[in-house]
N, CA, C and O atoms as CSV, one atom per row, in Angstrom:
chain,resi,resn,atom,element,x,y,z
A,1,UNK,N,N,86.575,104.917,77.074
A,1,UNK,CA,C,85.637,104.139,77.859
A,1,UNK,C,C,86.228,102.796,78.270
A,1,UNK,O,O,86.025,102.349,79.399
A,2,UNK,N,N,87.109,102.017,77.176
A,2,UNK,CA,C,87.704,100.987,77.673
A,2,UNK,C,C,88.550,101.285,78.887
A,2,UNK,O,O,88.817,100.137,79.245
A,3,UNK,N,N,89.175,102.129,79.799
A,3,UNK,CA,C,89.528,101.916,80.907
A,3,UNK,C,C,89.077,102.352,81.970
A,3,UNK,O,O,89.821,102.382,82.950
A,4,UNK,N,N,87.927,102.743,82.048
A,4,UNK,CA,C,87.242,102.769,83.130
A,4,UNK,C,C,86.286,101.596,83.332
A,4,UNK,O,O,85.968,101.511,84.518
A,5,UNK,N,N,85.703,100.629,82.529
A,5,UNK,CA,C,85.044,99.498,82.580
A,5,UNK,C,C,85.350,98.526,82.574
A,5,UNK,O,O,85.305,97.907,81.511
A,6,UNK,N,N,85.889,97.806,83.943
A,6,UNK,CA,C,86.406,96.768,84.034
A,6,UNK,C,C,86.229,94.756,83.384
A,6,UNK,O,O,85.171,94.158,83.582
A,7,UNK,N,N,86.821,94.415,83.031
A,7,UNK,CA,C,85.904,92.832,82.746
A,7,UNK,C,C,85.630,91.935,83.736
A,7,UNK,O,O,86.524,91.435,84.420
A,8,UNK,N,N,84.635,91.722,83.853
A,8,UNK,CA,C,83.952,90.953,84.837
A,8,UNK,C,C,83.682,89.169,84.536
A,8,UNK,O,O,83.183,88.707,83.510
A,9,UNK,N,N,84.111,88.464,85.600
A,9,UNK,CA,C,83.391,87.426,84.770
A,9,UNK,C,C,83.299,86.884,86.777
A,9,UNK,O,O,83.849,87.422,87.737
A,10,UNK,N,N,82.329,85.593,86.725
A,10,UNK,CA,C,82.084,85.045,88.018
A,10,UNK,C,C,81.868,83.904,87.772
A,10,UNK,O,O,81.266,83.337,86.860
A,11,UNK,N,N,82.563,83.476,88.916
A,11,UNK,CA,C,82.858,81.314,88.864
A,11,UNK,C,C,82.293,81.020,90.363
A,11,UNK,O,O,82.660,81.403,91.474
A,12,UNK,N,N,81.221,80.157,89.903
A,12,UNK,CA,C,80.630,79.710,91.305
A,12,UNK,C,C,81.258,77.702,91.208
A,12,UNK,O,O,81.593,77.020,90.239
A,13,UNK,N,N,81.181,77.438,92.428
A,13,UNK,CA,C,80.943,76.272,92.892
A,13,UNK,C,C,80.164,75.508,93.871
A,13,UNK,O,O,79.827,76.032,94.933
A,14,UNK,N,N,79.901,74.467,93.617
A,14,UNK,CA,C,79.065,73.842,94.987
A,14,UNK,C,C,79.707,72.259,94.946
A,14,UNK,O,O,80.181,71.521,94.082
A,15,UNK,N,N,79.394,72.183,96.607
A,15,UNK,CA,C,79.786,70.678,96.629
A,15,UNK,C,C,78.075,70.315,97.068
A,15,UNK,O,O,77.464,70.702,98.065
A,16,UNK,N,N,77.705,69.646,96.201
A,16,UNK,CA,C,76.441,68.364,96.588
A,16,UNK,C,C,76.015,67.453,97.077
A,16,UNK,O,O,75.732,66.600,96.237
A,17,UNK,N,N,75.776,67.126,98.214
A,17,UNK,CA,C,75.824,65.731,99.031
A,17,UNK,C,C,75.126,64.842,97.783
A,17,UNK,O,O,75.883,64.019,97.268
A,18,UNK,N,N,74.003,64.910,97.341
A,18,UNK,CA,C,73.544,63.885,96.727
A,18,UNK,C,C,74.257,62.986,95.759
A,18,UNK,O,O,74.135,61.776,95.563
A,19,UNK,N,N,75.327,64.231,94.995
A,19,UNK,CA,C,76.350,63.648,93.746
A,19,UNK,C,C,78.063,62.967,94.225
A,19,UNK,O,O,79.042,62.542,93.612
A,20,UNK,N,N,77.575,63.240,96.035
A,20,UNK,CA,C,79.052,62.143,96.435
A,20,UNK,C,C,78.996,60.474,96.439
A,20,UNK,O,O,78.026,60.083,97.090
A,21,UNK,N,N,79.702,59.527,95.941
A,21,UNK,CA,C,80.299,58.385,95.977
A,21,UNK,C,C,79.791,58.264,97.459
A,21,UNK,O,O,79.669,59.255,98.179
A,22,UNK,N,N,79.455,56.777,97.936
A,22,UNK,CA,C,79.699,56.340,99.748
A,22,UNK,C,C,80.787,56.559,100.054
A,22,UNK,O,O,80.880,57.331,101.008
A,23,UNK,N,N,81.874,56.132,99.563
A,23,UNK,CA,C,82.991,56.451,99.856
A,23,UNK,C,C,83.516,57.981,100.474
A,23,UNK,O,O,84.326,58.254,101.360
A,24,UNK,N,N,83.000,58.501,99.931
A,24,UNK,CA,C,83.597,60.268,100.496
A,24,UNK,C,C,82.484,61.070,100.480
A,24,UNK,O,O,82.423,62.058,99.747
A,25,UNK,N,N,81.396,60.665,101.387
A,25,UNK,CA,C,80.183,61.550,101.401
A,25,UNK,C,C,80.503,62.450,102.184
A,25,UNK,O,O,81.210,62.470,103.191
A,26,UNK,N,N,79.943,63.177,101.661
A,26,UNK,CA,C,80.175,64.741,102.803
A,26,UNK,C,C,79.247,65.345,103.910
A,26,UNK,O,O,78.071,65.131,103.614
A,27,UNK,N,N,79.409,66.144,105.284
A,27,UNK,CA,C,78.409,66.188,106.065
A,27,UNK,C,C,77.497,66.961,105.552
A,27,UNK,O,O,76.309,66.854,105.857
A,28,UNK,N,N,77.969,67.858,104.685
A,28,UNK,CA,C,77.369,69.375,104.548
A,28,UNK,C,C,77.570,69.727,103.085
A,28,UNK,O,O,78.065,68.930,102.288
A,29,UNK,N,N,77.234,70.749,102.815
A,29,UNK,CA,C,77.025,71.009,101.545
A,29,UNK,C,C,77.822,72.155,101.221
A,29,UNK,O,O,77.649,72.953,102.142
A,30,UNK,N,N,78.783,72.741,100.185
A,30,UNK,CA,C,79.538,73.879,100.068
A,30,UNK,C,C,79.558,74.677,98.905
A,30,UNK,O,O,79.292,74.095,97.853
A,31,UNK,N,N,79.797,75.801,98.867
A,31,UNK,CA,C,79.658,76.866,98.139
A,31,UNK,C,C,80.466,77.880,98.690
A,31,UNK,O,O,80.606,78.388,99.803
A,32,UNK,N,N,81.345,78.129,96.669
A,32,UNK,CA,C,81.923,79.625,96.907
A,32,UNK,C,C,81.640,79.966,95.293
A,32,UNK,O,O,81.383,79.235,94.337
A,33,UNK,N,N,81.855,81.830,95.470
A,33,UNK,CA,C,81.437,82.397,94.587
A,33,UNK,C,C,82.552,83.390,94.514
A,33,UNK,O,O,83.031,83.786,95.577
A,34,UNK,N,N,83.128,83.940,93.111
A,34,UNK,CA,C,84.353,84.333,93.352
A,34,UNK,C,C,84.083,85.828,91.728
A,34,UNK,O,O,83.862,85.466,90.572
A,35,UNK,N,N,84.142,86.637,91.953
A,35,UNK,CA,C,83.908,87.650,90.753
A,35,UNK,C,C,85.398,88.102,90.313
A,35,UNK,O,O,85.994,89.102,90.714
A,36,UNK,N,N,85.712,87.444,89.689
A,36,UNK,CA,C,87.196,87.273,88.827
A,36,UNK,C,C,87.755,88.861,87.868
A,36,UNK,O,O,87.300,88.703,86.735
A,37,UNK,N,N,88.390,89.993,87.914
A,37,UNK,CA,C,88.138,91.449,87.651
A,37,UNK,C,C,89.068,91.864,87.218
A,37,UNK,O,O,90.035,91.908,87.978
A,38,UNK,N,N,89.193,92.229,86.193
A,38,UNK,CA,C,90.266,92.645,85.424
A,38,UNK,C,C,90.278,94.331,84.709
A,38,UNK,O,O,89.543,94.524,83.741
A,39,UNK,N,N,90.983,95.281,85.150
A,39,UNK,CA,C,90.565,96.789,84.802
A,39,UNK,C,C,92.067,97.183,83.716
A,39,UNK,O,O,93.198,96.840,84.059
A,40,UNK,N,N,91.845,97.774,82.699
A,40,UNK,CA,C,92.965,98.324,82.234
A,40,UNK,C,C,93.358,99.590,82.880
A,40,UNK,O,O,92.545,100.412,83.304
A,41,UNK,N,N,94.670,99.715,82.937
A,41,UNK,CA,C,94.940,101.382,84.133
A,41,UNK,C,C,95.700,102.473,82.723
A,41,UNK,O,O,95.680,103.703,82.674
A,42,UNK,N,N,96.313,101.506,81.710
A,42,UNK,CA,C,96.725,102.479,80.300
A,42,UNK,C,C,96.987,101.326,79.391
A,42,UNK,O,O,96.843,100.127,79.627
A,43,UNK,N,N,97.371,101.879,78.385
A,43,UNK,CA,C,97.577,101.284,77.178
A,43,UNK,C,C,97.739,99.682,77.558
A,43,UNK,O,O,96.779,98.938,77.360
A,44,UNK,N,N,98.845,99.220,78.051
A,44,UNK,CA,C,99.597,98.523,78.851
A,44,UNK,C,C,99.237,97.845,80.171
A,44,UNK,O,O,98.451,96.991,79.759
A,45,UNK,N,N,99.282,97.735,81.029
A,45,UNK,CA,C,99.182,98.052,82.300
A,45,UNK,C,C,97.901,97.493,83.131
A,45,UNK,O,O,96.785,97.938,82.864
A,46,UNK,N,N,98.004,96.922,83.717
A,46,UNK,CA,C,96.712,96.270,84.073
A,46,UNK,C,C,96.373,95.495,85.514
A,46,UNK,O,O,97.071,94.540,85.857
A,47,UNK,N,N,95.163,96.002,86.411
A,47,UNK,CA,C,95.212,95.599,87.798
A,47,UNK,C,C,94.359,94.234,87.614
A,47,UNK,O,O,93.317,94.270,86.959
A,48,UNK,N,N,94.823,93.012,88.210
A,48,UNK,CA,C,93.524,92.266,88.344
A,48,UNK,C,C,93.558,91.739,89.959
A,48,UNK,O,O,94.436,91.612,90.814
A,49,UNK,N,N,91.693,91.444,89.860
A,49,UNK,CA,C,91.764,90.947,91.323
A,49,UNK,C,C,90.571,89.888,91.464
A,49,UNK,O,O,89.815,89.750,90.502
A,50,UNK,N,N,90.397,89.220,92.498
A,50,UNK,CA,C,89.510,88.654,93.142
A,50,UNK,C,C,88.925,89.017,94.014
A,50,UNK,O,O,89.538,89.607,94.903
A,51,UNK,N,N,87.373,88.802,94.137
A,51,UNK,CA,C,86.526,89.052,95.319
A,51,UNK,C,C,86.076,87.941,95.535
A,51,UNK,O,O,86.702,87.077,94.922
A,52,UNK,N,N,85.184,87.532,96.194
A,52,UNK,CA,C,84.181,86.198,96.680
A,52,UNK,C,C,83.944,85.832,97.970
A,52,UNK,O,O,84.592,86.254,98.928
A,53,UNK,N,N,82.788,84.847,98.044
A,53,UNK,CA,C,82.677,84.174,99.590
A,53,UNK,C,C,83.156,82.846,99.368
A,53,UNK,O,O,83.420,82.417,98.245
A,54,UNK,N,N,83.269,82.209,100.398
A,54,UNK,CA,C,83.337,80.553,100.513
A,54,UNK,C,C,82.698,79.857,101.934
A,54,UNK,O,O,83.155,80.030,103.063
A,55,UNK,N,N,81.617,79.095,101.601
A,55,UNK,CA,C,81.357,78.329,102.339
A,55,UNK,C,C,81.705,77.080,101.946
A,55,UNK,O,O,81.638,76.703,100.776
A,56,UNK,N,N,82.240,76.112,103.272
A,56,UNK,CA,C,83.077,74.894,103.262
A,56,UNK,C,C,82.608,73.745,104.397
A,56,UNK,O,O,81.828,73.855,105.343
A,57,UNK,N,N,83.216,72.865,104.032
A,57,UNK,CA,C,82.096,71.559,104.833
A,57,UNK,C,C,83.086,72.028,106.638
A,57,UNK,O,O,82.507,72.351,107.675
A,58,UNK,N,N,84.512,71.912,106.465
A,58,UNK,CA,C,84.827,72.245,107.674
A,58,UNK,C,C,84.325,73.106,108.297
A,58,UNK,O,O,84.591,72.907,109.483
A,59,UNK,N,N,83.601,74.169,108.143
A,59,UNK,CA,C,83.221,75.715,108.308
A,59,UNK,C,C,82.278,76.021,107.931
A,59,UNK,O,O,82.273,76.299,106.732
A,60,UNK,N,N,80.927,76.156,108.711
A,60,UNK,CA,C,79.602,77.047,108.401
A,60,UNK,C,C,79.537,78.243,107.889
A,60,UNK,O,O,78.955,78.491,106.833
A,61,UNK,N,N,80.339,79.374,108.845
A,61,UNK,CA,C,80.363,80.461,108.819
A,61,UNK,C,C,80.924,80.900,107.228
A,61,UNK,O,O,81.361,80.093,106.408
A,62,UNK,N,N,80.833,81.933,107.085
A,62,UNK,CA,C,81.102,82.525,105.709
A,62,UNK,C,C,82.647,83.007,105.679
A,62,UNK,O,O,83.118,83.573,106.665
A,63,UNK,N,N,83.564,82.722,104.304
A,63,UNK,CA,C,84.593,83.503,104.537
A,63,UNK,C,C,84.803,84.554,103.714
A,63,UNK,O,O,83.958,84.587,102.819
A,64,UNK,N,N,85.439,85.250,103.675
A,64,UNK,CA,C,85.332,85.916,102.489
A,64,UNK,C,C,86.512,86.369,102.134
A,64,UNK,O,O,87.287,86.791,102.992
A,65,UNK,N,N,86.960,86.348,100.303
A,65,UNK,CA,C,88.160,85.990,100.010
A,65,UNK,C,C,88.368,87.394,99.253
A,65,UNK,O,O,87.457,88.106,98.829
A,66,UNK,N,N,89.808,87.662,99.166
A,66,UNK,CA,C,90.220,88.704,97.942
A,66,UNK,C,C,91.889,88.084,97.858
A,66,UNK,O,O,92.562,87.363,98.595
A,67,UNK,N,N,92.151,88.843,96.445
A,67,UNK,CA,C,93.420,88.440,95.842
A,67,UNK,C,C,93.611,89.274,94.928
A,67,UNK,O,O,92.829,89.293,93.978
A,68,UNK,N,N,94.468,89.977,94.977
A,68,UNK,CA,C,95.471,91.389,93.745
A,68,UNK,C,C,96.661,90.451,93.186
A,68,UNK,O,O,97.496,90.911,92.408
C-alpha cells in the first residue's frame, strides 16, 4: 500500500495589503497555492512533483505552476 499512496502536503501563501509597511504597499493582493507530492515507485526510487496556482500583484489572471 505504501507505493501507491502518495505524500501529500500543501503550502499556501498570501500577500495582504493591510500587513504592508507605507513604504512598499502593494496595489493588489496575492495568492498561491502549491500541493507539494511525493510517490514511492520501489524500494528506493522516488518521483516528486509540484502542482499549484499563483496569483500575483503584477498579474490578475491565474497561473498555474508544475515542477518534476
Amino acid at each position: 500500500m505504501r507505493f501507491i499512496l502518495p505524500d501529500i502536503g500543501l503550502m499556501v501563501h498570501m500577500l495582504l495589503l493591510f500587513l504592508a509597511s507605507t513604504d512598499s504597499k502593494l496595489e493588489s493582493t496575492g495568492f498561491s497555492s502549491r500541493f507539494a507530492i511525493a510517490q514511492t515507485i520501489n524500494e528506493k526510487p522516488e518521483i516528486s512533483y509540484n502542482l499549484g496556482t499563483c496569483w500575483t500583484v503584477e498579474s490578475p489572471e491565474v497561473a498555474y505552476i508544475y515542477k518534476f
